[in-house]
N, C-alpha and C positions, 0 to 999 in steps of 0.2 A: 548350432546349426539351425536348432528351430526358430530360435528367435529372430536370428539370420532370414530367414523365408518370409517369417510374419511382416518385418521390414520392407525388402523386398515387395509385397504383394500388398504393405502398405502406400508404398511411395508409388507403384503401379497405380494403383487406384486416385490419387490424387494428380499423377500426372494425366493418364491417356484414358481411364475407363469410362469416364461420362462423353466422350468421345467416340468412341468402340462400340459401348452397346446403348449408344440412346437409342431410346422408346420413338424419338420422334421421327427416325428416317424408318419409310416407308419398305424396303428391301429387307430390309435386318427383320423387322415386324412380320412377315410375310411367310418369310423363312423359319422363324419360330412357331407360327401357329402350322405351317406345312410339318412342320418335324411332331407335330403334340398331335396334330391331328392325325398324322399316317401311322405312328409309331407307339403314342402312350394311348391314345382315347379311352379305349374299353379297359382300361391295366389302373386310370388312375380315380376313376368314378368309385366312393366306397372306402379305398382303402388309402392305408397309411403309406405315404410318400418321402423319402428326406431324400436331398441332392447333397451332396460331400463336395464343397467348392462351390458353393452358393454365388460367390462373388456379390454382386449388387442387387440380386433378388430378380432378377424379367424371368427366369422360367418360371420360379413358384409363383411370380404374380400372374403367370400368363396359366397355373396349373392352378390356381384358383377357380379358377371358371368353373374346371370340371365335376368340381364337388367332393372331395379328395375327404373322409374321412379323418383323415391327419395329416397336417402338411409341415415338414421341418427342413431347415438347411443351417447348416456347417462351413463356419470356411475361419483358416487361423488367423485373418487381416480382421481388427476392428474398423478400418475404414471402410472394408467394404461392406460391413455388415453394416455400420451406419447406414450407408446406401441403400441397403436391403429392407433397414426398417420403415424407409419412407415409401416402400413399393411394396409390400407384401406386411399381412399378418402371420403368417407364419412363425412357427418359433422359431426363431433361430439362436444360434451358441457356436460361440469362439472355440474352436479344438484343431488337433489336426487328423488330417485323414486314418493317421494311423493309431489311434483313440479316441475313439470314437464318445460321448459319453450316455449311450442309450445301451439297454439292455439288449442282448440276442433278442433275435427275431419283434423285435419290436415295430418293423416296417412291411410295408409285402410289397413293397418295390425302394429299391435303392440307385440311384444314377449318382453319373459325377458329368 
């Protein structure tokens, strides 16, 4: 089954994802920094961040900004972490949501 998903969220990504969340349309941009700014601001300044389902990398590249002490993402498609690597330094790593491979409390905010 898992390898089943990684496929899955592989061949998503090469079909529709550079589509979906391009950086270039203006709305989708908008909306992202509305959601960082209303929501994470004060939460991500400082501290350790990972998202579980990283996909192609625009939130941790857009949570760059905020100076994040530690910034990681997760997600089980190599395709889409390829994508991810060209939009963010962040660490990122292949797993799946439900192994994680960081230690307890290693983050002081976690999102998916």
């Amino acid at each position: 089954m898992k390898e089943e998903r990684r496929r899955f969220w592989d061949r998503f990504a090469d079909i529709v994802v550079d589509d979906l969340a391009s950086e270039d349309r203006p709305e989708y941009r908008a909306r992202r920094r509305k959601m960082l700014d209303d929501l994470l601001d004060r939460r991500l300044r400082g501290n350790s961040i990972l998202e579980v389902g990283c996909g192609p990398g625009g939130n941790l590249a857009a949570i760059e900004a905020f100076d994040p002490k530690v910034i990681a993402g997760c997600d089980c498609s190599r395709e889409m972490l390829a994508r991810a690597t060209n939009r963010t330094h962040a660490k990122l790593v292949q797993s799946e949501e439900t192994a994680l491979p960081f230690p307890d409390r290693r983050f002081d905010l976690v999102f998916t």
